[in-house]
C-alpha positions as CSV (number, residue, x, y, z in Angstrom):
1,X,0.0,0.0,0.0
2,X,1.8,2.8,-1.0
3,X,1.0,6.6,0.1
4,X,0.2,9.3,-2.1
5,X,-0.8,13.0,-1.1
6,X,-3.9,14.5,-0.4
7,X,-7.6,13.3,-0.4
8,X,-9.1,12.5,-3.5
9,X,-11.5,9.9,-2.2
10,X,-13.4,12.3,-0.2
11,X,-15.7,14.9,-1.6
12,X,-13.9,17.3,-4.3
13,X,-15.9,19.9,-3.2
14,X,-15.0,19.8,0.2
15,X,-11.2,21.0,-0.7
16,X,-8.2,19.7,-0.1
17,X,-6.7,18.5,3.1
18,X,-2.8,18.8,3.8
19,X,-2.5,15.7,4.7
20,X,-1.2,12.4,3.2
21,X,-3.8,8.8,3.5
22,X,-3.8,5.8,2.3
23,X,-4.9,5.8,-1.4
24,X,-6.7,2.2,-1.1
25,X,-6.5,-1.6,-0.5
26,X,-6.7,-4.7,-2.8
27,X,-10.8,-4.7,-3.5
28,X,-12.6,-7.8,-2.0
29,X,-16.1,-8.8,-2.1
30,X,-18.0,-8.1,0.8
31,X,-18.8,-11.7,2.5
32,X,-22.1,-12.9,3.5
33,X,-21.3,-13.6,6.9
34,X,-18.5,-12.4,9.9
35,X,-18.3,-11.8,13.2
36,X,-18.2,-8.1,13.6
37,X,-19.3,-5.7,10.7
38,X,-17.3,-2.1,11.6
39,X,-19.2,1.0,9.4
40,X,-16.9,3.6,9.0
41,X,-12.7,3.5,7.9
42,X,-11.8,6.4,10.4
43,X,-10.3,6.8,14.0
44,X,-12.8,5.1,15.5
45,X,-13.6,1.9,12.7
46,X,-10.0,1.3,12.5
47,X,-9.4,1.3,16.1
48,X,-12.3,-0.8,17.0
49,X,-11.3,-3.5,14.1
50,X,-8.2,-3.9,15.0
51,X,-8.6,-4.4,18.8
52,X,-11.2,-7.1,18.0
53,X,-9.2,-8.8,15.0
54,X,-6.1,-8.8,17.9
55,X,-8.5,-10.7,19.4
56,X,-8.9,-13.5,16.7
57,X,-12.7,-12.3,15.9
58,X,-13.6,-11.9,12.1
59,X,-13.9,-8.3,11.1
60,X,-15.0,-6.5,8.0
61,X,-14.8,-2.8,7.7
62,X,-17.0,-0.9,5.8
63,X,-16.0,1.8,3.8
64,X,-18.9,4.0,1.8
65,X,-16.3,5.7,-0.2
66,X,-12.0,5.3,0.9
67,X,-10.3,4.9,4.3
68,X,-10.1,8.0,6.0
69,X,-12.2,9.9,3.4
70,X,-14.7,11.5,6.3
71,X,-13.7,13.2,9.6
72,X,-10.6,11.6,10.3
73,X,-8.9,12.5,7.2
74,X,-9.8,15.9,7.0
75,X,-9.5,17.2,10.9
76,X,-7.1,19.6,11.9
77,X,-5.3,16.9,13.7
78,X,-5.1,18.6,17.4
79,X,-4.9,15.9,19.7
80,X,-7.1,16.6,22.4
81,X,-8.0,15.0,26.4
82,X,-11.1,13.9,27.5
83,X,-14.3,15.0,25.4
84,X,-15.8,18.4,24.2
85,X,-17.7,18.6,28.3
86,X,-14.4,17.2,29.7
87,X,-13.1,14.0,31.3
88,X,-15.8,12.0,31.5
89,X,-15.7,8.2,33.2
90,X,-13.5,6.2,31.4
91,X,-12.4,8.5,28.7
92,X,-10.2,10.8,31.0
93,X,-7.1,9.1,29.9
94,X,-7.7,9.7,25.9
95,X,-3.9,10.7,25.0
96,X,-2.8,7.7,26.6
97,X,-4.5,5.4,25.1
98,X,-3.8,7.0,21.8
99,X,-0.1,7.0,22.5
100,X,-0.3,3.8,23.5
101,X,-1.5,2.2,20.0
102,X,0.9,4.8,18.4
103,X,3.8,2.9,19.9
104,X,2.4,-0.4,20.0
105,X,2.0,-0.5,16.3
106,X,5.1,1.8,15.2
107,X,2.6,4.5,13.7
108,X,4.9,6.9,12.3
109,X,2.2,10.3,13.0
110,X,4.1,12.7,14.4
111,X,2.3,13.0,18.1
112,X,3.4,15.3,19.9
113,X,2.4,16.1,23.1
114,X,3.5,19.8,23.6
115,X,0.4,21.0,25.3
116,X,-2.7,22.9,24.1
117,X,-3.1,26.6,24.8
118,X,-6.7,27.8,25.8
119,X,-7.5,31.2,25.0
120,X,-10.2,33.8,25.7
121,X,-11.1,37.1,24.3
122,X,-10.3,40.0,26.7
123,X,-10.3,44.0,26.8
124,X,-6.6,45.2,26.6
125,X,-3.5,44.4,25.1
126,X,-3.4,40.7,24.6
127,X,-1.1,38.7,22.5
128,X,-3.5,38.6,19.5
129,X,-6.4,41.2,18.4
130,X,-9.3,39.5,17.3
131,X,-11.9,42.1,15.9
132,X,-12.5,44.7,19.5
133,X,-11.0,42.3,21.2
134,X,-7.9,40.6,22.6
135,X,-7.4,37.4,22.9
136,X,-5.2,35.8,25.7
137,X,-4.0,32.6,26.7
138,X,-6.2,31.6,29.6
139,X,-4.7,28.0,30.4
140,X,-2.2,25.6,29.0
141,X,-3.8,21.8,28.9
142,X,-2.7,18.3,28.0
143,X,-3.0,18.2,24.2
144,X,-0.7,17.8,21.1
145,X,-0.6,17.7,17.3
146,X,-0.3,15.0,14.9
147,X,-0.5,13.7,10.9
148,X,-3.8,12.7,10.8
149,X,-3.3,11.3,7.5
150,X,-1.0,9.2,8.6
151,X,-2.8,8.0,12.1
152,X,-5.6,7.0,9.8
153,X,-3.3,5.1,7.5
154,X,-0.7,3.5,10.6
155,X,-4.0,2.3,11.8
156,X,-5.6,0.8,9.0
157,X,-2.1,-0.9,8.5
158,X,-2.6,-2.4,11.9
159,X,-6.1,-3.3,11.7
160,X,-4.7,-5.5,8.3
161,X,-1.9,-7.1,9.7
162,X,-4.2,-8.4,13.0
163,X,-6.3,-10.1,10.4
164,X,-9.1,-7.7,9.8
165,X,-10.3,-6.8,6.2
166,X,-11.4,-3.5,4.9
167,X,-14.3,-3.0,2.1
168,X,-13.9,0.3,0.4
169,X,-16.5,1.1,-1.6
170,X,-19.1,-1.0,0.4
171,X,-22.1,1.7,1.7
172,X,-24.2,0.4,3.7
173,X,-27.8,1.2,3.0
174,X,-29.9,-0.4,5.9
175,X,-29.2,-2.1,9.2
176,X,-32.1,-4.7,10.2
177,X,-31.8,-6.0,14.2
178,X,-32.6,-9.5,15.2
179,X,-30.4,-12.9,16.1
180,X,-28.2,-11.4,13.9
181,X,-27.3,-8.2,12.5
182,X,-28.1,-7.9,8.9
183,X,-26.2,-5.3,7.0
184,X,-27.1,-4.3,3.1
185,X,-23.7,-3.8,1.4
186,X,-24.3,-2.3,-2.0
187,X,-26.9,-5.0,-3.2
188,X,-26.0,-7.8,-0.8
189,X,-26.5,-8.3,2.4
190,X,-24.1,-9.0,5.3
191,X,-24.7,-10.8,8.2
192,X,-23.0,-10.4,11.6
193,X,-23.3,-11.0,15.3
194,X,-22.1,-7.5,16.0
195,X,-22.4,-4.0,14.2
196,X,-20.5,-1.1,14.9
197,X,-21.7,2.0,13.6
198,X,-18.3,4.4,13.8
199,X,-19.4,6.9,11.2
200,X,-19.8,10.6,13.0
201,X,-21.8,13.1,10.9
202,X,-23.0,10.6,8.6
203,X,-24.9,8.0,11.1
204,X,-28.2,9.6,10.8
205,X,-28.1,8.5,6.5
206,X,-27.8,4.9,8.4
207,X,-29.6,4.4,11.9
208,X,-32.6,6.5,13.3
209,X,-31.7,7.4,16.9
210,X,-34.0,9.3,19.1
211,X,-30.5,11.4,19.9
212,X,-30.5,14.1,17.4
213,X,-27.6,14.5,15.6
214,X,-25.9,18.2,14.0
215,X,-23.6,17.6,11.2
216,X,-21.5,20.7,9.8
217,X,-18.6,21.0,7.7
218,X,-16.2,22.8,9.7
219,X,-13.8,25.0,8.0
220,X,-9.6,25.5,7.9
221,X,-7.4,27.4,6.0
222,X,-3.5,26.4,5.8
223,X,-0.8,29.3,4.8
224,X,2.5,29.1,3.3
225,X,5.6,28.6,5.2
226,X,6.3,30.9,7.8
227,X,9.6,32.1,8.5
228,X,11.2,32.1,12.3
229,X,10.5,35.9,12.6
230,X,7.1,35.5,12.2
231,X,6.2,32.6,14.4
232,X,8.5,34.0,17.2
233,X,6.2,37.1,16.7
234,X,2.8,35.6,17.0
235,X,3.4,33.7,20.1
236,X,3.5,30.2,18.7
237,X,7.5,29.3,18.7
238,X,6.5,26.8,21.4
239,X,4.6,24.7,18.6
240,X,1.4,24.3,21.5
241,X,-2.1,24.5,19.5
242,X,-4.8,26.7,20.5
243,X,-8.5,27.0,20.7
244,X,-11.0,29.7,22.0
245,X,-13.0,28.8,25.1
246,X,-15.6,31.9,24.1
247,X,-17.5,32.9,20.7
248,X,-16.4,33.7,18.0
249,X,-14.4,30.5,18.0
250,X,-11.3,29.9,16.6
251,X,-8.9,27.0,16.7
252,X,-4.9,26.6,15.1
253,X,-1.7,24.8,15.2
254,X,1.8,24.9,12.6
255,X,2.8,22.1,10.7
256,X,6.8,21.0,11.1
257,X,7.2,22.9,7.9
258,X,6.4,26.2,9.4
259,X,2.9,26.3,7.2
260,X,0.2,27.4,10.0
261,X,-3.5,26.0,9.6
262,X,-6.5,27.8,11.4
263,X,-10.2,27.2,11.6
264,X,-13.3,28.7,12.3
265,X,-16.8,28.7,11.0
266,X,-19.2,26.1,10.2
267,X,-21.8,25.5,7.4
268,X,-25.2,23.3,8.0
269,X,-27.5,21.8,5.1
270,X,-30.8,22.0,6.1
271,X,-31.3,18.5,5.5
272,X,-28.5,16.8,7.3
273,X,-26.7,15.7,3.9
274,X,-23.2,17.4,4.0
275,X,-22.4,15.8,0.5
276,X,-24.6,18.9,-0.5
277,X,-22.2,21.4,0.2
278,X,-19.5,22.8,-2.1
279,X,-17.0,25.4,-1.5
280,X,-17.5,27.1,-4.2
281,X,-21.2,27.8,-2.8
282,X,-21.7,31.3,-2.1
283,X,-22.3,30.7,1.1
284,X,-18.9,29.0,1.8
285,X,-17.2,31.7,-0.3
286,X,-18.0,34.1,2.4
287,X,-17.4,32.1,5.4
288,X,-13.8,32.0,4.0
289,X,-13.4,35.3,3.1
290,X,-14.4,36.0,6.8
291,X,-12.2,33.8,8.3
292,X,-9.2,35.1,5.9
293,X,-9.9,38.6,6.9
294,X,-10.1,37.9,10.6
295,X,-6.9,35.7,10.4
296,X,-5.2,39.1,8.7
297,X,-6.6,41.2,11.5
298,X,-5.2,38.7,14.7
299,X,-1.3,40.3,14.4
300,X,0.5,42.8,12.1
301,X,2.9,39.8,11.2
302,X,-0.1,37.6,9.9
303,X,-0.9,40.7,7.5
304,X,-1.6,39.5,3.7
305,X,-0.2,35.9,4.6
306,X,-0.5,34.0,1.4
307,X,-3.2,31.2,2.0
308,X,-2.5,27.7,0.0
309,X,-5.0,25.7,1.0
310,X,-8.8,26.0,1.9
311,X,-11.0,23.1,2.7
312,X,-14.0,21.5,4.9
313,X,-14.1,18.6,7.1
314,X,-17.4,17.0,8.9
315,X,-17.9,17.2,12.5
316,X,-21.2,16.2,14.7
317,X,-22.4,17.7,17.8
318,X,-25.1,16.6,20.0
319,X,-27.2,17.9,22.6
320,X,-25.1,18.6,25.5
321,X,-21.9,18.0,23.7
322,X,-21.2,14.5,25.3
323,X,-20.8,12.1,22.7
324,X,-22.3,9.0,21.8
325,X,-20.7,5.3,22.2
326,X,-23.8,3.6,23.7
327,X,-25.6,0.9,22.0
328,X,-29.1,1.3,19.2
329,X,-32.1,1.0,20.9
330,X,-34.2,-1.9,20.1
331,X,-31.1,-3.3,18.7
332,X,-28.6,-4.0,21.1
333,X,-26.2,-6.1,18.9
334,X,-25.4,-2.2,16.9
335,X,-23.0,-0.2,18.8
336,X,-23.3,3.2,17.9
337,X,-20.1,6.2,18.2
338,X,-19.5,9.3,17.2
339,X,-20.5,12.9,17.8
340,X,-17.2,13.7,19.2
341,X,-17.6,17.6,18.8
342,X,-14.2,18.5,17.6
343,X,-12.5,16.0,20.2
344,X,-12.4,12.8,18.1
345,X,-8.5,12.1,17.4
346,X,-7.6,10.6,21.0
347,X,-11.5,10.0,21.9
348,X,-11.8,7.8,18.9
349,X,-9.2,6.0,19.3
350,X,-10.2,5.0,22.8
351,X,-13.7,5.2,21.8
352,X,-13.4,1.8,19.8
353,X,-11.2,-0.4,22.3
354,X,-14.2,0.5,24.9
355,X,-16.6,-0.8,21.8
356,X,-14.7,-3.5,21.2
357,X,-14.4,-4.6,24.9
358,X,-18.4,-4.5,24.8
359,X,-18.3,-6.8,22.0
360,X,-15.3,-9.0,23.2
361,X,-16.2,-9.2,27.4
362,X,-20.0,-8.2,27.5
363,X,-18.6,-4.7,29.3
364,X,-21.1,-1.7,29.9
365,X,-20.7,0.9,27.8
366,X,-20.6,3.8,29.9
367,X,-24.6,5.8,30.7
368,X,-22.9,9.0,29.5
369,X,-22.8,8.0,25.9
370,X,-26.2,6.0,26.0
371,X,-28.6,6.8,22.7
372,X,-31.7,6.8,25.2
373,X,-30.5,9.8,27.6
């Protein structure tokens, strides 16, 4: 499997990403039986499949379009603790746990643990201006950066080598409950005594949940390479991401090359179907043009910065922010995760061993994440 840069597998008119996945497996026909069926290629598939494969069970991923082609490919790739209403039972050791597979499987990423910066918009002189006001650093937390890309891919490689096999090209239409899951692939149909559904914005096309689900395409914008001068200026020498804890939101991190990425803004389709949205939509046009202005505005150094790349990737929120990883009502051989709200690098990663210990040692998924709260 060789590597080849950027994203064509996922949505043209999202953009492109900066980061380098897997381009695709050998194709193989979707069986009619296995043990576990995993819906979704991304952090949280991949990571599920391959601790159940470790564990000798036979596991197919599906794969609507190519590995990595949906949230996990396309995030910013700020590794961050805990979940989007912080440390939560079970999930307070996220970083871990994603270092942990990192090492155990030789995934060449890039994580880095160097802290996250929290910021907050205050009156005064502050180290950036963002509009009328300042923004300051309010806290530094445990956090990090990493290739996404590559995590997706390392993984996948992992999941492959335990045993597991992966389906791209398989979407699955329909998910019918009973003594076993049925699955329809395509035009077949796949039976299994386990489904997980690991698919974040996209698992309302595939599962009614009473749980309703927001997905948005959440935008980022990556510069040129900045010299020394100019990162020593704005405050980010140290490498440490950053996010706002206040509106207007804003999140950021640099690249080893010295190219700085930055996000803000989100756009909706009214019916749920982010396949709908294009960049090039007027809409999205302006949402960019705000954020490049606003990036412009944060320091006199930042002035004009030559932007290279623009593109969107999915995210999914849920009421109250806490995400789901509980299993589908009425149907509980269908384990359903996802709606990380911007924290699903680390999360997802331990988001799946927790599935798969469900699936593997009959363990409780944890009330937090249940689909009936």
């Amino acid at each position: 499997m060789e590597r080849r840069r950027a994203t064509p597998d996922a949505p043209a008119r999202w953009g492109t990403a900066p980061w380098s996945v897997m381009p695709g497996i050998a194709p193989a026909d979707v069986p009619r039986r296995c043990d576990v069926a995993v819906v979704g290629a991304g952090f949280t598939g991949l990571s599920t499949a391959l601790a159940l494969a470790r564990a000798g069970l036979d596991v197919r991923v599906l794969e609507a379009r190519r590995v990595g082609a949906g949230a996990s490919g396309r995030t910013g790739g700020i590794a961050l603790e805990g979940t989007a209403v912080g440390p939560l039972p079970g999930v307070d050791r996220c970083l871990d746990t994603l270092a942990r597979v990192v090492d155990r499987e030789g995934i060449a990423c890039d994580l880095r643990r160097q802290g996250c910066l929290e910021l907050r918009h205050a009156e005064g002189a502050a180290l950036w201006r963002d509009g009328d006001h300042g923004l300051r650093v309010a806290e530094k937390v445990d956090g990090g950066t990493l290739d996404p890309g590559a995590l997706v891919e390392g993984l996948a490689r992992a999941a492959l080598r335990a045993g597991a096999r992966l389906h791209e090209g398989a979407p699955v239409r329909s998910i019918e409950g009973g003594a076993v899951v049925r699955l329809r692939v395509g035009e077949g149909v796949l039976e299994a005594d386990h489904a997980v559904i690991a698919v974040n914005a996209s698992t309302p096309q595939i599962v009614s949940l009473s749980e309703a689900i927001h997905p948005a395409l959440t935008l980022a914008l990556c510069t040129g390479p900045l010299n020394g001068d100019t990162i020593d200026a704005i405050g980010l020498a140290g490498g440490q991401p950053f996010y706002t804890l206040d509106l207007p939101y804003l999140w950021g991190r640099l690249l080893a090359d010295g190219r700085a990425i930055l996000g803000a803004g989100l756009l909706f389709d009214e019916t749920g179907d982010l396949c709908r949205l294009r960049l090039r939509d007027p809409e999205a046009l302006e949402a960019f043009a705000r954020l490049e202005a606003r990036v412009w505005g944060l320091h006199p150094a930042l002035a004009g910065v030559h932007f290279t790349l623009r593109w969107g990737g999915p995210i999914a929120f849920v009421s109250g922010r806490a995400p789901l990883l509980g299993r589908l009502p009425g149907n509980p051989r269908v384990i359903v995760a996802g709606a990380y709200a911007g924290h699903g690098i680390a999360l997802g990663v331990r988001a799946g061993e927790i599935a798969a210990d469900a699936i593997l040692n009959g363990s409780r998924l944890p009330a937090w994440g249940s689909l009936e709260r």
